[in-house]
N, C-alpha and C positions, 0 to 999 in steps of 0.2 A: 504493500500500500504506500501511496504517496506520503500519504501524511507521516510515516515512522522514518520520514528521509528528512536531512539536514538540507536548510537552504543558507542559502549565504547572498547576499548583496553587495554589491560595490557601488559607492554612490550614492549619499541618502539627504540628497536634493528632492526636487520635486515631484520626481518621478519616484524613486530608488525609497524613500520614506514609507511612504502612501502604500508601496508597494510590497514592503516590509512589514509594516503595522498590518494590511490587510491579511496576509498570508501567515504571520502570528495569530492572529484571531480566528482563523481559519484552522488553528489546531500546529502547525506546524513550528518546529522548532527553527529562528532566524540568527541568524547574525547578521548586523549590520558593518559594513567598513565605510569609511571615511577620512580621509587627509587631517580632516581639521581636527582638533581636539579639542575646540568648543562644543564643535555638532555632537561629539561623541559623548563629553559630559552630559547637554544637556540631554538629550534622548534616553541617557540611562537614568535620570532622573524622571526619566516621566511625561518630559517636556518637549515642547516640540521648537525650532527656530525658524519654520515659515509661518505664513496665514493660506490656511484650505480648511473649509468648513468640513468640520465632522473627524480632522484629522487628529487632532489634542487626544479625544476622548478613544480613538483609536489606540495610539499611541500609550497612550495612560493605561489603558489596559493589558495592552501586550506586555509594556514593560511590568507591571506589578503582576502579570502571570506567570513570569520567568522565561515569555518564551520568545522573546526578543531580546536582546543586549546588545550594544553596540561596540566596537572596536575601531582600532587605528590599523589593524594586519590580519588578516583572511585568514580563518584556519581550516582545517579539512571538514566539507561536504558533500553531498551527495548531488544538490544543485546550486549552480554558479549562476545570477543573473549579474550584468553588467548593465549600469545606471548611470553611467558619465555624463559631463557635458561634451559635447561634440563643435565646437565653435569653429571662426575659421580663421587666419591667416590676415594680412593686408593684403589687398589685391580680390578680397573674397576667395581665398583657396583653402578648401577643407581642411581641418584641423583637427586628425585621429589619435592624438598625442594621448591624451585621458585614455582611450578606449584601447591603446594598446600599452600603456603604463598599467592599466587596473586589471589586462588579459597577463602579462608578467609578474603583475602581482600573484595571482592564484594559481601560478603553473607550479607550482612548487609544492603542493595542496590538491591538485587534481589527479586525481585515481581511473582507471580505468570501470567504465559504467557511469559517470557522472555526465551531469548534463551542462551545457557551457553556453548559455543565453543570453546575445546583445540587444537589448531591448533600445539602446541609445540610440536617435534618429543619426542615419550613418550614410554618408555615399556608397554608389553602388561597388559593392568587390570588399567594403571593408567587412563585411563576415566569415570570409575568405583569409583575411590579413588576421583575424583572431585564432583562425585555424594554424597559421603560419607562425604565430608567433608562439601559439602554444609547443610549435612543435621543434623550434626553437629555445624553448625552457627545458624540454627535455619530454616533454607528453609522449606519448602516442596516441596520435588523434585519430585511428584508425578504431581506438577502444572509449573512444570519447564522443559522445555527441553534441555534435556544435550547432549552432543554429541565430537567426534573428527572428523577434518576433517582437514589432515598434510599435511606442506606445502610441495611444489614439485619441486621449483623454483629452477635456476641457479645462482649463483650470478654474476653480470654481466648483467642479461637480468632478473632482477627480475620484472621489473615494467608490461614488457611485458608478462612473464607469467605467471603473477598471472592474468589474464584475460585469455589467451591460454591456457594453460594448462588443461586437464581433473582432476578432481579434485575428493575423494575419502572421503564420508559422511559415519560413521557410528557412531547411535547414542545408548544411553543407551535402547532405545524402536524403534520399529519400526517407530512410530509417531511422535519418536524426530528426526529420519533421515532424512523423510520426510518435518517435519519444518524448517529443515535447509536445506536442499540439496533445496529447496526453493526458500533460500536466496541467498546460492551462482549462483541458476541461473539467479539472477536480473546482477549480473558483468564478470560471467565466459563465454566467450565464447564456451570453449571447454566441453567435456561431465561432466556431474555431476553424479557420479555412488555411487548408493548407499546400506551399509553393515548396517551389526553390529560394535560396539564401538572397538573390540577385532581384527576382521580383520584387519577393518583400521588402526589400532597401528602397528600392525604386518606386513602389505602391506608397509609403509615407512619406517619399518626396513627391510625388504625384498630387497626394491630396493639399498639400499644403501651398503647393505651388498653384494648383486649381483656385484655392482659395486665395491667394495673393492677388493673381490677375484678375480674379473677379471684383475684390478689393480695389484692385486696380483701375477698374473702369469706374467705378461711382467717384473717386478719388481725383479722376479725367475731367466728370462731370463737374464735379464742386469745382475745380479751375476754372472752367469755360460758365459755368452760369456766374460766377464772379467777374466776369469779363460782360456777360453779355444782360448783366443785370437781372437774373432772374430767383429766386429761390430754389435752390438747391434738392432741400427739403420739398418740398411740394412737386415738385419738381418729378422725383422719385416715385413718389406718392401715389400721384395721376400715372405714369407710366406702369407702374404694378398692376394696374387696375384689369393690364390684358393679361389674357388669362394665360399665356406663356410665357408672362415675363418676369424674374424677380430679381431688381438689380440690390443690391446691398448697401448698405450704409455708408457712407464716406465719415472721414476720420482727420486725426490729426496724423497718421502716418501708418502703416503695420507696423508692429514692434513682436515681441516674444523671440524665446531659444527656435521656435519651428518654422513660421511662415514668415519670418525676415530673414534665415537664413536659407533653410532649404533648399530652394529655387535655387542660389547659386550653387549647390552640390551638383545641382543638373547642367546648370549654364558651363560650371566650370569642364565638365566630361564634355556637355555635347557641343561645345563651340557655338559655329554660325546655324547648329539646324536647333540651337534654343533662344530664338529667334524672340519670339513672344512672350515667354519668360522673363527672358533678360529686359525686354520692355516693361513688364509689370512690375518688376522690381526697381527699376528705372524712375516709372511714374511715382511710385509709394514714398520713395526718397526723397524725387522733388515735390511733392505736398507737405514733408517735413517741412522741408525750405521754406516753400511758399509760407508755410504759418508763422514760421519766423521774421520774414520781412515783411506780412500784416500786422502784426504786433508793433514790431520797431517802425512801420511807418506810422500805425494808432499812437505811442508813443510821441512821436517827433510834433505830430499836430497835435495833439494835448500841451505839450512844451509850448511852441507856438502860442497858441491861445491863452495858456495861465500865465506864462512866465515861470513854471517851474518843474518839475522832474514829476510826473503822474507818482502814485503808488499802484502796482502791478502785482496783480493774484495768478496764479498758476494754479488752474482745480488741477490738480490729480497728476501724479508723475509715475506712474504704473503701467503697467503698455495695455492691459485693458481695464475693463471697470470689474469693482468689487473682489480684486487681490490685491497683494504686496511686491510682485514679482518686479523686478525692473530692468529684468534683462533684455537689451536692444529697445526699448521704450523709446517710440519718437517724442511724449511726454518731457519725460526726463531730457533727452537732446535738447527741443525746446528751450526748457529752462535753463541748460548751460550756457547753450548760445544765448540768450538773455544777459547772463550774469557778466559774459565774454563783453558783451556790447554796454555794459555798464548799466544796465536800466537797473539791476537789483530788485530783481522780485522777488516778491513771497513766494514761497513754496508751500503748498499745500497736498497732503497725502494721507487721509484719515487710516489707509488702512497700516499704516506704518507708527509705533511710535517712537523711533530715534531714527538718525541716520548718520553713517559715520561723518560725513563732512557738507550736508546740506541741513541747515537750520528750519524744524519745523515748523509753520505756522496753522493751529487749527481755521477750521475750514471760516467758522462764524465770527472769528476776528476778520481774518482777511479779507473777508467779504464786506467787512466793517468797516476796513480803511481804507479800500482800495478805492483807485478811481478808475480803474479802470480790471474786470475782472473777464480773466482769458481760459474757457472749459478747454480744455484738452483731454480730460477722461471724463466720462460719464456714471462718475459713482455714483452709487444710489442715495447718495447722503447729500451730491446736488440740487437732486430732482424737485424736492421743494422751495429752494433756495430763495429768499428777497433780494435782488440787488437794486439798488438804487443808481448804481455806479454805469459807465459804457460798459456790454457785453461784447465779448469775444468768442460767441461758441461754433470751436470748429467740431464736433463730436455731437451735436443735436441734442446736448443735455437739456433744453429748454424748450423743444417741439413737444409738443401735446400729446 
């Protein structure tokens, strides 16, 4: 049985946590690893050091069952998942360093019959590179089952879908797909569908990249109805209304570990035939921009007019609404380039309460002082919000 087998983790980020806590509660015995030896105290205390609903109360439980603990060094199980971050390079060039530091970590600890799962979103062939470097450590991966199978989650509703969610196995062999895709049907409720190692890489940069470009085009739109005067919003609205059509929300930019990276994993393999890709990731950058020099030009006419320096609100620096996350957040960018241009804004991020070198302002002062208040996330703690002040919402926090 599954359950009387040791799992182990590498990575206990946002994915690698959630993932941990769930499969402890689920009956199995975990070990956590991670670099940091903060993350490692606090999780063996109980605690957790992101914000994801439902995840604290996970976590609290596993640790006080015993059946979670966390570490700094991998020790012998039966299964390996791998939970890195997967970032990229300058130039956007994939960056497999994590995923093949954390696959060296554990060759020293892997047994023959064990399973060897990279769940971290990865260009195509790096499940391949985890086989190689196992075997490299000294494995024989001819007695080891390797495999990828990427996450699919929401953040926000990750605890829930990493049970719901259909879930996508492809292993180095047909027989490692099969031992895995296994496994995850001892906790997945939804389908377990099962490839090759290559697909599956390729299928979680597919979706994410689907999703950029479509991003991509409402994000077109919000350019040119600012050009050609129209609302945006509304805009969108009316056009839904045919029954084939649903264009997506425009934003202050795409941000997250997945669908502001991804897309280059593709672009960078397939050159000139990822064409359209590399345009949508093109466009999503320049509505960064464009929000920046809205601002700083709201700014310069405010100066103008008063004779003196506005005070400037920044809702929300988190790359979507209602997390803490802020990895590749056009938000957060925003705000730098602000602070770069000397306007000095406030910083506002309810879901956060410190940060190591940005000063935070709660949400109902700022809004108090500002003269000028700029949405860039759509928390849910906007939504009612009184301003008396100019708005700036590029994120539709204030449409009905």
């Amino acid at each position: 049985m599954f359950s009387d087998l040791k799992i182990c983790v590498v990575g206990l980020g946002y994915i690698g946590l959630p993932s941990a806590a769930l499969l402890a509660n689920r009956g199995y015995q975990v070990q956590g690893v991670d670099v940091a030896p903060d993350v490692v105290d606090t999780i063996n205390q109980g605690d957790i050091h992101i914000v994801e609903p439902d995840l604290d109360s996970f976590v609290h439980s596993a640790v006080n069952s015993g059946r979670l603990e966390a570490s700094l060094e991998p020790e012998p199980a039966d299964i390996f998942i791998l939970a890195v971050p997967t970032p990229f390079h300058d130039g956007f060039v994939p960056n497999i360093d994590y995923v093949l530091d954390a696959t060296r970590s554990i060759a020293g600890v892997v047994k023959a019959g064990d399973l060897v799962i990279l769940e971290s979103t990865s260009p195509v062939g790096t499940t391949e590179r985890v086989a190689g470097t196992l075997r490299e450590g000294g494995v024989d991966t001819t007695q080891v089952y390797v495999a990828h199978c990427p996450e699919r989650v929401l953040p926000g509703h990750i605890m829930r879908e990493l049970v719901e969610n259909d879930r996508i196995v492809g292993g180095i062999t047909p027989e490692a797909s099969e031992k895995v895709a296994a496994f995850y049907r001892t906790f997945v409720t939804g389908e377990v569908l099962v490839t090759d190692a290559r697909t599956a890489e390729m299928a979680k940069l597919t979706e994410n990249s689907f999703r950029d470009v479509n991003i991509a085009f409402a994000n077109e739109l919000s350019l040119l109805c600012n050009r050609f005067g129209i609302d945006v919003w509304e805009l969108i609205h009316l056009a839904n209304r045919h029954p084939r059509v649903n264009i997506l929300q425009p934003g202050t930019g795409v941000g997250g570990h997945c669908i502001a990276v991804d897309p280059w994993f593709i672009v960078h393999e397939g050159g000139d035939d990822a064409r359209l890709i590399r345009t949508g990731r093109e466009v999503n950058t320049r509505k960064t921009e464009w929000v920046v020099e809205k601002v700083k030009s709201e700014v310069a006419s405010y100066r103008d007019s008063n004779g003196r320096n506005p005070v400037v609100a920044c809702m929300g620096l988190a790359f979507k609404p209602n997390i803490d996350d802020l990895r590749e957040s056009p938000a957060l960018w925003v705000f730098q380039q602000l602070v770069a241009a000397d306007v000095q804004p406030l910083a506002v991020e309810p879901n956060l309460r410190t940060h190591p070198s940005i000063s935070l302002t709660p949400w109902n002062e700022a809004v108090a002082q500002a003269d000028i208040v700029v949405f860039l996330v759509a928390h849910r703690e906007f939504k009612s919000v009184n301003v008396n002040a100019k708005v700036l919402d590029f994120c539709g926090v204030t449409q009905a």
